[in-house]
C-alpha positions as CSV (number, residue, x, y, z in Angstrom):
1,X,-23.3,-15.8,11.9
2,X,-21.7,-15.5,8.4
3,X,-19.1,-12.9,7.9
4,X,-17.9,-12.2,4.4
5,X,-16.1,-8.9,2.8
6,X,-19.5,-7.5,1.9
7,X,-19.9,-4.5,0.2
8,X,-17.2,-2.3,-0.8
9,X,-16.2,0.6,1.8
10,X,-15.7,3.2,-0.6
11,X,-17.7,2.5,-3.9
12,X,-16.9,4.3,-7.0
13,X,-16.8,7.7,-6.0
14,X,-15.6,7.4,-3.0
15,X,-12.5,5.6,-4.2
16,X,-11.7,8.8,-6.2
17,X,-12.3,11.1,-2.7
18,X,-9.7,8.9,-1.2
19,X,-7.2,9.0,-3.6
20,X,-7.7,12.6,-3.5
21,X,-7.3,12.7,0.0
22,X,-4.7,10.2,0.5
23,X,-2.3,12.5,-2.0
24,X,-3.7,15.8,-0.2
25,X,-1.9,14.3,3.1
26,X,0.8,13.0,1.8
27,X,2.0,16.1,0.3
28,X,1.3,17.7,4.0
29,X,2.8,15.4,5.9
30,X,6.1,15.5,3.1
31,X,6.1,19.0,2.5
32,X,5.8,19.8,6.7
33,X,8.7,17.2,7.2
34,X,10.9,18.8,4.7
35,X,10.7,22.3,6.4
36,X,10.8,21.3,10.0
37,X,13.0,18.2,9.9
38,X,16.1,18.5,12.8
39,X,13.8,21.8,14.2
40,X,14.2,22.1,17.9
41,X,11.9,24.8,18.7
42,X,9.3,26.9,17.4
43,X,9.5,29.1,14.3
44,X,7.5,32.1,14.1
45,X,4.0,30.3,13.0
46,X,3.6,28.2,15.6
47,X,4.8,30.2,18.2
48,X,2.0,32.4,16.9
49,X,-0.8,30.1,16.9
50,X,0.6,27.9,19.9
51,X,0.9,30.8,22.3
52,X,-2.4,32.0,22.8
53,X,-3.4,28.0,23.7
54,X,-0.4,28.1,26.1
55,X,-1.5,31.4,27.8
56,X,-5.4,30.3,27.7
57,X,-4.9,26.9,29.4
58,X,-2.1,27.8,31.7
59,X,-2.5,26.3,35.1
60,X,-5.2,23.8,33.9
61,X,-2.9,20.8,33.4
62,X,-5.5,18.2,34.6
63,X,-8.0,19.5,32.3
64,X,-5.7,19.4,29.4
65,X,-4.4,15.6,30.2
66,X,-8.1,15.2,30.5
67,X,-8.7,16.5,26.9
68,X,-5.6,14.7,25.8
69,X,-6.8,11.0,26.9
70,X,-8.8,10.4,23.4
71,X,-5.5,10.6,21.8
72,X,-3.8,7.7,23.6
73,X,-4.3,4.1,22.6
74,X,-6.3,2.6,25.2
75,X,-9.7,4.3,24.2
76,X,-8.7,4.4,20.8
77,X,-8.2,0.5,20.6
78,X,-11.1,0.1,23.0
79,X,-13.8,2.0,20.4
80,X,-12.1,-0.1,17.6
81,X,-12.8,-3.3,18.8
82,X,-16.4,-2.5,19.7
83,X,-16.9,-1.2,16.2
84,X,-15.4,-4.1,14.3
85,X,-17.7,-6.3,16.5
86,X,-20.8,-4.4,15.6
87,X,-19.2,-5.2,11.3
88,X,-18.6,-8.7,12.2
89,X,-22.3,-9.0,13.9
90,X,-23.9,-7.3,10.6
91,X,-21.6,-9.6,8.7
92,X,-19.3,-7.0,7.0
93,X,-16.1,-8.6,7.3
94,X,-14.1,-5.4,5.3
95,X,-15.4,-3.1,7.8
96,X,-14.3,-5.2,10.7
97,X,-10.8,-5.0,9.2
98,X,-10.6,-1.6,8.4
99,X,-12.0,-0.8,12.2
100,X,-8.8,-2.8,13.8
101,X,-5.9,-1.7,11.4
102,X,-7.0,1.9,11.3
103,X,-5.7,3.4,14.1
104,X,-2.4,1.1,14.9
105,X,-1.4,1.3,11.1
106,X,-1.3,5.0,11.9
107,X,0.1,5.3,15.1
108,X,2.8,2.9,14.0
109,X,3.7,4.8,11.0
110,X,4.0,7.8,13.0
111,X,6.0,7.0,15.9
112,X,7.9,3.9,14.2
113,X,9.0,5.7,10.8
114,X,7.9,9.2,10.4
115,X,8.9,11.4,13.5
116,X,12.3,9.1,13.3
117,X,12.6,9.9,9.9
118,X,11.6,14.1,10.2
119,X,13.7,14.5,14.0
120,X,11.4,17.5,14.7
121,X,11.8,17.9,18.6
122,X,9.7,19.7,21.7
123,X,11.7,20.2,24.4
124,X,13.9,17.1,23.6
125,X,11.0,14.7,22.5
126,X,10.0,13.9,19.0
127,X,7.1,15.6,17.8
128,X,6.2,15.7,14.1
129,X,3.7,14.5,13.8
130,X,1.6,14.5,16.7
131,X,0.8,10.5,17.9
132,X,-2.2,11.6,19.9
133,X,-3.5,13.7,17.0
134,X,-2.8,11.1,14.7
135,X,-4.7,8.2,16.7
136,X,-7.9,10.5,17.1
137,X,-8.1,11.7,13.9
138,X,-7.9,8.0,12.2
139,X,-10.6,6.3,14.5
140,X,-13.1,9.9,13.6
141,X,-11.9,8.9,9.6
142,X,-12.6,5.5,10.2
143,X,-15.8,6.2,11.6
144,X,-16.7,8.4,8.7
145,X,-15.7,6.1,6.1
146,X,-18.1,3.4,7.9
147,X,-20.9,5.6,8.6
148,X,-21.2,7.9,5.8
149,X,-20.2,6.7,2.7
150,X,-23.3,5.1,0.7
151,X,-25.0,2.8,1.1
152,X,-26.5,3.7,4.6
153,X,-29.8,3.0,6.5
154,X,-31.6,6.4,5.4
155,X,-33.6,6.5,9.0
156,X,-30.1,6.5,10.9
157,X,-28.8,9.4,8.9
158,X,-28.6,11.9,11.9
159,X,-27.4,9.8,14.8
160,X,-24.4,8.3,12.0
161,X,-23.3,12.1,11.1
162,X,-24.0,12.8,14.8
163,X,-21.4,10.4,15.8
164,X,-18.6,11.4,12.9
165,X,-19.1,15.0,14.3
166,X,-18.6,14.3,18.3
167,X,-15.4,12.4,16.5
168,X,-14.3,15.6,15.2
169,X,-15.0,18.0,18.1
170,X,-12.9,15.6,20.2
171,X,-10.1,15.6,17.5
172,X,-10.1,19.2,17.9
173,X,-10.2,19.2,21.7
174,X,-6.8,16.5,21.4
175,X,-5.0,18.5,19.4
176,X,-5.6,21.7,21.6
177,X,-4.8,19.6,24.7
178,X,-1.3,18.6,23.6
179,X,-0.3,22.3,22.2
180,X,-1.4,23.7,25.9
181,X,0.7,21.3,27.2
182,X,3.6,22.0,25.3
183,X,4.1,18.3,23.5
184,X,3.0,19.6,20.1
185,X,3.0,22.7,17.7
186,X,0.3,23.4,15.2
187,X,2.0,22.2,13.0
188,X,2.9,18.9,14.9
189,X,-1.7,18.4,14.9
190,X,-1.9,19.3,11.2
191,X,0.7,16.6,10.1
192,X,-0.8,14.4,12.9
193,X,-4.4,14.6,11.2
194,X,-3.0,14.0,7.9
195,X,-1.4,11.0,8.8
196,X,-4.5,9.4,10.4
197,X,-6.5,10.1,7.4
198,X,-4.3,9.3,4.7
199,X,-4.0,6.0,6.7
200,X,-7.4,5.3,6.8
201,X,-7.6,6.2,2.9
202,X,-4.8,3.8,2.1
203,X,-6.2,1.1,4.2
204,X,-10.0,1.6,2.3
205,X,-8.3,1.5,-1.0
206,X,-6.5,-1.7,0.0
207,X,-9.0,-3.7,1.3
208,X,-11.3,-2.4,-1.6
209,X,-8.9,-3.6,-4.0
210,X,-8.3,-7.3,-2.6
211,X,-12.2,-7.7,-2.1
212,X,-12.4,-6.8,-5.9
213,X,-10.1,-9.1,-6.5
214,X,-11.2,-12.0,-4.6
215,X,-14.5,-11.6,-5.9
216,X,-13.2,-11.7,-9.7
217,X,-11.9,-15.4,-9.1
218,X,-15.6,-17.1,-9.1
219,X,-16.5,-15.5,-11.8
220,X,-13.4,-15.9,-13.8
221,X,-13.4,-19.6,-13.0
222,X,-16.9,-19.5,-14.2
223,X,-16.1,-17.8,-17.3
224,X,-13.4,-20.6,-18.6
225,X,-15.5,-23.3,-16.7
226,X,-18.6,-22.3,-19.5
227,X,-15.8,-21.6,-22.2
228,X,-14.4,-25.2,-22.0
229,X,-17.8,-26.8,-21.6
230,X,-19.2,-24.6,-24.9
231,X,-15.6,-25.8,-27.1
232,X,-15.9,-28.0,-29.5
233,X,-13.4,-30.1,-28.1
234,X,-15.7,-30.7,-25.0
235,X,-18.6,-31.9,-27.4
């Protein structure tokens, strides 16, 4: 089996949808950590969005922990290592990268530097953002970089967006899950989701740029190989 970077993830256009992105969540995740940092309990948005979870799923604990269990790492690492597998089998080394830096690059920015850094707290625990909205919502935007961005089989179209949206809906079922049980605001999910994707966009970009780069030396050295041999000095 030979693995090599392969094509790019992102391509032209999507490198400027990622950059787009990447500063969209940044400014979210920076402009919600300014407002809440050192908060301790709900101000009077998230009270009113978070209540009506908190009243709908009260007394369904094991449902919500149920709903919450995307969000934790095991499953998350678990779908990350069969999807780099399936990149390294097709030979895409880039992929395979992206799928087993995606979602521990996010979940370590989040609970290593930024809710340390904001001090937003729930009932004595940090909180912004939200880890297990931030580890759901990277592996659905690492799916969707791999599956969606072109070049894709055209014949697998529907089972490739079918997969990105069952990511989604399970993002959204997470980040309900943890505002029922009261470890999260909204707000927490919204900073959470910016942080996975901006993660993921970072890490495309990256791995984009050193392929680029990588594949610039053979041709350079070619370059100056066929300049010295044309010289006169080589005649």
């Amino acid at each position: 089996m030979r693995v090599s970077r392969g094509r790019p993830l992102l391509g032209r256009s999507g490198r400027i949808w990622a950059c787009s992105l990447l500063a969209a969540c940044v400014i979210v995740v920076a402009a919600g950590g300014a407002v809440f940092s050192g908060q301790t309990r709900a101000d009077g948005f998230d009270n009113a969005v978070d209540s009506p979870f908190i009243t709908f799923f009260a007394g369904h604990t094991d449902l919500l922990l149920k709903m919450a269990f995307p969000g934790t790492l095991v499953p998350a690492i678990v779908i990350s290592v069969v999807v780099a597998a399936c990149c390294l089998l097709a030979g895409w080394g880039r992929g395979a990268v992206l799928a087993l830096t995606a979602v521990p690059a996010a979940t370590a920015l989040d609970d290593e530097l930024l809710k340390r850094l904001f001090d937003r707290t729930y009932l004595g625990a940090l909180s912004f953002p939200s880890g297990h909205t931030t580890s759901i919502v990277s592996l659905t935007a690492m799916l969707a970089v791999l599956l969606l961005v072109p070049p894709q089989r055209p014949g697998t179209r529907a089972a490739r967006v079918l997969v990105v949206a069952a990511g989604c809906l399970v993002s959204a079922l997470v980040a309900s899950a943890v505002i029922g049980l009261r470890w999260h605001y909204f707000t927490d999910t919204v900073a959470g989701a910016a942080v996975g994707i901006g993660t993921v966009c970072a890490l495309a970009l990256i791995l984009d740029l050193a392929g680029f780069r990588h594949s610039r030396r053979p041709a350079v050295a070619t370059i100056q190989a066929s300049t010295r041999a044309s010289s006169p000095q080589a005649s």
